[in-house]
DSSP file (Angstrom, degrees, kcal/mol; ACC not computed):
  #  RESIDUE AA STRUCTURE BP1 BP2  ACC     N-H-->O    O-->H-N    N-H-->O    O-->H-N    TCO  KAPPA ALPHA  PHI   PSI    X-CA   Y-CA   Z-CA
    1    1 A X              0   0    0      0, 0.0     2,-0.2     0, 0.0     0, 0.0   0.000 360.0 360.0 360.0 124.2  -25.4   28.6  -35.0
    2    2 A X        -     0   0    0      1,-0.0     2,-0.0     0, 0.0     0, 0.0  -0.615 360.0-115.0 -98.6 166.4  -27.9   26.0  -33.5
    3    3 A X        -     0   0    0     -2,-0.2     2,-0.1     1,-0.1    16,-0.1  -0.414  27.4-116.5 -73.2 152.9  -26.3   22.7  -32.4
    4    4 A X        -     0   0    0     14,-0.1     2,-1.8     1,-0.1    16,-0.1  -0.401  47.0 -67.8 -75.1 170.0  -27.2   19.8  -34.0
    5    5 A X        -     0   0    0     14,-0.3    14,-0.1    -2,-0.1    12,-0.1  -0.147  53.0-151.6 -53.2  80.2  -29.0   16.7  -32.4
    6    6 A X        -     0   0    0     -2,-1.8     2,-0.5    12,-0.1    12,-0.2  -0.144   6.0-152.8 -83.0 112.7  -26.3   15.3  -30.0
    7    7 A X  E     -A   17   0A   0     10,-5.5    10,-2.7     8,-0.0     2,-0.3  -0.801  19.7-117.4 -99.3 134.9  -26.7   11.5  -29.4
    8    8 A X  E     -A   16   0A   0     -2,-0.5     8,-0.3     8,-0.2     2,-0.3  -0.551  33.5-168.5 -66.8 124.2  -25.5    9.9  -26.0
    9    9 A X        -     0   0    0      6,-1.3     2,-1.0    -2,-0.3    -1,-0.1  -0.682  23.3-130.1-121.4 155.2  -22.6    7.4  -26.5
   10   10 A X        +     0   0    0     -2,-0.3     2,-0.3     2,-0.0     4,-0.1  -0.864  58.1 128.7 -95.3 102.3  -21.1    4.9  -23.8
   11   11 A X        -     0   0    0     -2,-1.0    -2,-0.1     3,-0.2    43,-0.0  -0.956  67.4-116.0-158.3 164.6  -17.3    5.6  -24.0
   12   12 A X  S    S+     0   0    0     -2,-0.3     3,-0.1    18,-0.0    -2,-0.0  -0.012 111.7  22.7 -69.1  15.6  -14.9    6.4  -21.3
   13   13 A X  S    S+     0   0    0      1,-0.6    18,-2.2     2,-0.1    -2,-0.1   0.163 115.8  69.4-159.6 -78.7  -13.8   10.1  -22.5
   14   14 A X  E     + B   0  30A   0     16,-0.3    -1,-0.6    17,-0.1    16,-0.3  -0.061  42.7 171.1 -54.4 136.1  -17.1   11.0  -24.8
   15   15 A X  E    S+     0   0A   0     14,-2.0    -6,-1.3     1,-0.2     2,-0.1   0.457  71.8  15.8 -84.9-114.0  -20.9   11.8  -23.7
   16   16 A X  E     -A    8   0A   0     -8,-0.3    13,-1.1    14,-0.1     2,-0.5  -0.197  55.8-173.7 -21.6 102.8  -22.4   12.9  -26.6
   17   17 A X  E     +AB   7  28A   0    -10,-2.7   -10,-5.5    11,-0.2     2,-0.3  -0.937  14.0 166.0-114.7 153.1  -21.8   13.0  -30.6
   18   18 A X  E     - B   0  27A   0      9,-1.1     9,-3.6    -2,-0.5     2,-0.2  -0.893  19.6-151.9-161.7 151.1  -23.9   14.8  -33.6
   19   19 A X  E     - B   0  26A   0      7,-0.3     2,-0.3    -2,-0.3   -14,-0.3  -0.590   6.7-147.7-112.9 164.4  -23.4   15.7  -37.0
   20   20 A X  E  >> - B   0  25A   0      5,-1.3     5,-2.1    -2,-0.2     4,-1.3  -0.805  14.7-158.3-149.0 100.1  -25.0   18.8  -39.1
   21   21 A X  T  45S+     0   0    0     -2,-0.3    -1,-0.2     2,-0.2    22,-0.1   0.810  79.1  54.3 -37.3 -71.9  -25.4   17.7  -42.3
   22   22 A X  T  45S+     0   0    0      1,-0.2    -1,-0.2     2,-0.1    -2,-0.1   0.856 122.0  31.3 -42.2 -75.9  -25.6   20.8  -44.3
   23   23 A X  T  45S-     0   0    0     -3,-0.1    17,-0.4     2,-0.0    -1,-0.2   0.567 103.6-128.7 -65.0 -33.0  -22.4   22.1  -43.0
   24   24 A X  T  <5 +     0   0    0     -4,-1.3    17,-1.5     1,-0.2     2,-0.7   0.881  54.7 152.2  59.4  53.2  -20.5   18.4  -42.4
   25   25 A X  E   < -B   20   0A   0     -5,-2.1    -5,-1.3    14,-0.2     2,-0.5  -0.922  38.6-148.0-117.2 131.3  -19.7   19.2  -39.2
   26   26 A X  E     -BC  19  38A   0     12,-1.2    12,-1.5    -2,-0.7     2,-0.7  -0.802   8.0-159.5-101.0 156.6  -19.2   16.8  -36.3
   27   27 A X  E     +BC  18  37A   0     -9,-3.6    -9,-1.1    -2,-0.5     2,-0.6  -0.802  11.8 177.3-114.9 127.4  -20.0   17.7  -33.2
   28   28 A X  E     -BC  17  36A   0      8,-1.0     8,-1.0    -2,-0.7     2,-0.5  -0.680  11.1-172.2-144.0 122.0  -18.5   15.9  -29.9
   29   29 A X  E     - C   0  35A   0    -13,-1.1   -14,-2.0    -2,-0.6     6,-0.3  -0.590  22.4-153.3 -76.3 112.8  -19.1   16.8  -26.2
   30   30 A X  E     -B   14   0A   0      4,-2.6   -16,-0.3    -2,-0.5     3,-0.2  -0.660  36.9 -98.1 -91.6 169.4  -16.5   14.5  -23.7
   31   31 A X  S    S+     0   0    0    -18,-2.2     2,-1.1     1,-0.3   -17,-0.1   0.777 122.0  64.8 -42.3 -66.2  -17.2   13.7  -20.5
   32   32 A X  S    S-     0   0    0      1,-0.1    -1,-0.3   -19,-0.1    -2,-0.1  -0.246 113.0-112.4 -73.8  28.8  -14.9   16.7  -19.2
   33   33 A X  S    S+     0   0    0     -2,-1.1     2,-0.2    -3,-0.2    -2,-0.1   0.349  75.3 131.5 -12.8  43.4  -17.5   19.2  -20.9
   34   34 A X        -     0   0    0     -2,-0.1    -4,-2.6    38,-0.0     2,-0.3  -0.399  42.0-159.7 -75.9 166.5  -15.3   20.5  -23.6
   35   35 A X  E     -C   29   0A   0     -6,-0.3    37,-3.2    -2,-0.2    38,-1.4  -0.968  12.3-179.0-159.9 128.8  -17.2   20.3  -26.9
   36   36 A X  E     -CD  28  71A   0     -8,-1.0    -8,-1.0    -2,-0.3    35,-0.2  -0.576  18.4-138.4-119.4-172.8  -14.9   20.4  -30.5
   37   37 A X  E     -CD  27  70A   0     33,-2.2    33,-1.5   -10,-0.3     2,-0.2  -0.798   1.2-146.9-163.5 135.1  -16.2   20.3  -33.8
   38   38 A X  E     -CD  26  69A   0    -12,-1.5   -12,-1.2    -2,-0.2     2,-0.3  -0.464  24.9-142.2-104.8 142.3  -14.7   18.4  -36.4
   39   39 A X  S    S+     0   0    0     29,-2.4   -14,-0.2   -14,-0.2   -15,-0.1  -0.801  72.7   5.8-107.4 153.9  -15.1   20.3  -40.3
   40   40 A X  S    S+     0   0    0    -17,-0.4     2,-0.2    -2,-0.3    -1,-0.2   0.668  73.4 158.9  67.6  13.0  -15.7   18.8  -43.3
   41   41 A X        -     0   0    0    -17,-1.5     2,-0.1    -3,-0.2    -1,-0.1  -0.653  45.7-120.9 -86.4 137.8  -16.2   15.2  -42.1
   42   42 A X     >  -     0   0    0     -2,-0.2     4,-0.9     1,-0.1     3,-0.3  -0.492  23.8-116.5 -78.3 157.7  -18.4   13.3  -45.1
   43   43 A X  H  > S+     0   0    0      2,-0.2     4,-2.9     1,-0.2     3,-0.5   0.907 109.7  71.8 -62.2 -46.2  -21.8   11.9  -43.5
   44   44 A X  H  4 S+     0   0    0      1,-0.3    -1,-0.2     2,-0.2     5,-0.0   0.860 103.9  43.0 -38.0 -43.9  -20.4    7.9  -44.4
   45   45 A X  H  4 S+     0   0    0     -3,-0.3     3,-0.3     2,-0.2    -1,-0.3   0.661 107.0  52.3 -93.2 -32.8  -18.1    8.5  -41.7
   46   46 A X  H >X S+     0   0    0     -4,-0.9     4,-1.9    -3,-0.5     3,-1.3   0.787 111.3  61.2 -66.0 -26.7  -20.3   10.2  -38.8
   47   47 A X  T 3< S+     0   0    0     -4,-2.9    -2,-0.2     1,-0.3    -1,-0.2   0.660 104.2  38.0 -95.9   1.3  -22.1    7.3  -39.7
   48   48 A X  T 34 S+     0   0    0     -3,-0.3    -1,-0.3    -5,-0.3    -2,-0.2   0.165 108.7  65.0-119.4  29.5  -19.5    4.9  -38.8
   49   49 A X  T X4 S+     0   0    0     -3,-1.3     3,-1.7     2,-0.1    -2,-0.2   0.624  99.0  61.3 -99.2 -49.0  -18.6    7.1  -35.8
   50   50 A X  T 3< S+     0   0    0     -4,-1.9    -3,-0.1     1,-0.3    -2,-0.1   0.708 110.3  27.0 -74.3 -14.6  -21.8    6.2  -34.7
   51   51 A X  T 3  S+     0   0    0      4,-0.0    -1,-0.3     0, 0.0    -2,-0.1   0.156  91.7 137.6-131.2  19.9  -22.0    2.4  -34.3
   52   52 A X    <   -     0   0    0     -3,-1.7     3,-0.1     1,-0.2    -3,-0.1  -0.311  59.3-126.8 -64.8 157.5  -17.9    2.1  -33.6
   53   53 A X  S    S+     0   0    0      1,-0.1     2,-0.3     2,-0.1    -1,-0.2   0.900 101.8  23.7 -67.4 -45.7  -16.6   -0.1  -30.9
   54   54 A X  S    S-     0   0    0      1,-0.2     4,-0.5   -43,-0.0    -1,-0.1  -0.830  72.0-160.3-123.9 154.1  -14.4    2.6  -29.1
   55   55 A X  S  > S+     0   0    0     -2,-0.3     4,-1.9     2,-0.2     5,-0.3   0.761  99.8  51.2-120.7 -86.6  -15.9    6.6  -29.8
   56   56 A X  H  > S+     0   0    0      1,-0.2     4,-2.0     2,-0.2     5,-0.4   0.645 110.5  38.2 -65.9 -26.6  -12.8    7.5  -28.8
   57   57 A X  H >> S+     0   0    0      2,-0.2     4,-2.8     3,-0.2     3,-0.9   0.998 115.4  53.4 -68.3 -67.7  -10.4    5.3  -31.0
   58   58 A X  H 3> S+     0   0    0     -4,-0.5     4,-2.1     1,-0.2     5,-0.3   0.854 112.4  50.3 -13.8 -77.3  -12.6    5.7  -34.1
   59   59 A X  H 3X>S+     0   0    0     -4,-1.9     5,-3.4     1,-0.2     4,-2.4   0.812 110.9  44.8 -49.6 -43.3  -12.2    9.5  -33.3
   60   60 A X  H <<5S+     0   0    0     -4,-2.0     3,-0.4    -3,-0.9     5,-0.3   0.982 120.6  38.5 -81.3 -54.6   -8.5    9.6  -33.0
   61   61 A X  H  <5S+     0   0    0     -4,-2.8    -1,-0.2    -5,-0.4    -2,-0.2   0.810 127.6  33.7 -58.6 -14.0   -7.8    7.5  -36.1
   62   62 A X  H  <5S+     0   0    0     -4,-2.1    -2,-0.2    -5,-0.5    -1,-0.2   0.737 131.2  14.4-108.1 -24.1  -10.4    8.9  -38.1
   63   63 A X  T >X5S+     0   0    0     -4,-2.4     4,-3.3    -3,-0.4     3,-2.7   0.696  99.4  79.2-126.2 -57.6  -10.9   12.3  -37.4
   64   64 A X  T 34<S+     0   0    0     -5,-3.4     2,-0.4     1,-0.2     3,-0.2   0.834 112.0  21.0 -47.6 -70.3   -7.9   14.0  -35.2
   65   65 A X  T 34 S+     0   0    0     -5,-0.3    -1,-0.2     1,-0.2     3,-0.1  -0.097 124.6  65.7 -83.9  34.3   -5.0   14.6  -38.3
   66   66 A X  T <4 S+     0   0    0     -3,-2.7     2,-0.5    -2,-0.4    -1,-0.2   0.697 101.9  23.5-106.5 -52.0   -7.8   14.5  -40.9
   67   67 A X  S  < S-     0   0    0     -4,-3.3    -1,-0.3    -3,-0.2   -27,-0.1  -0.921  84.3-100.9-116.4 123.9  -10.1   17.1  -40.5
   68   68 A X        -     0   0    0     -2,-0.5   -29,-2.4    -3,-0.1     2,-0.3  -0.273  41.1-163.6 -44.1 142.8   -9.7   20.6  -39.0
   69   69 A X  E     -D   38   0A   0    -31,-0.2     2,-0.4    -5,-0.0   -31,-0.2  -0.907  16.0-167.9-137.3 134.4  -10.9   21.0  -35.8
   70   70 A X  E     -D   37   0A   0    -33,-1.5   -33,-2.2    -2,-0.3     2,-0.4  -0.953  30.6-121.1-135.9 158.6  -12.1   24.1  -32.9
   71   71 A X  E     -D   36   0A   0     -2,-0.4   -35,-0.2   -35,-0.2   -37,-0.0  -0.909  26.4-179.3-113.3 132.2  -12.9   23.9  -29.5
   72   72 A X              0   0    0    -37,-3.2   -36,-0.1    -2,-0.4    -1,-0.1   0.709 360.0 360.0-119.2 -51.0  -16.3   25.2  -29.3
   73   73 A X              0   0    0    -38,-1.4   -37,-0.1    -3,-0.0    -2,-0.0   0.162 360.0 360.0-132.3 360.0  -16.4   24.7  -25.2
């Protein structure tokens, strides 16, 4: 499965996010170089992942008890 394009974020826990359209998958790399992927996330919402104030707050209110989730890495 190839990764999707993984854009570099400024946050204190995250490097990296990408989304994969077709599937709805988000993808997100931390700092610590685990890598999850979030299922089933609509594109509206990677796309306000993308321009949040905090990557990591956004993610844990938005993402963590919403969407199933693996650790990929």
């Amino acid at each position: 499965m190839p990764m999707p394009e993984m854009i570099p974020v400024t946050s204190s826990n995250i490097a990296a996010i990408g989304y994969d359209q077709a599937s709805q998958e988000v993808y997100v790399h931390f700092l610590n170089g685990s890598l999850y992927v979030y299922r089933g996330v609509p594109e509206f919402l990677f796309e306000e992942f993308k321009v949040a104030s905090s990557y990591g707050s956004f993610l844990h209110r938005n993402f963590k008890n919403a969407y199933p989730y693996e650790r990929l890495e």
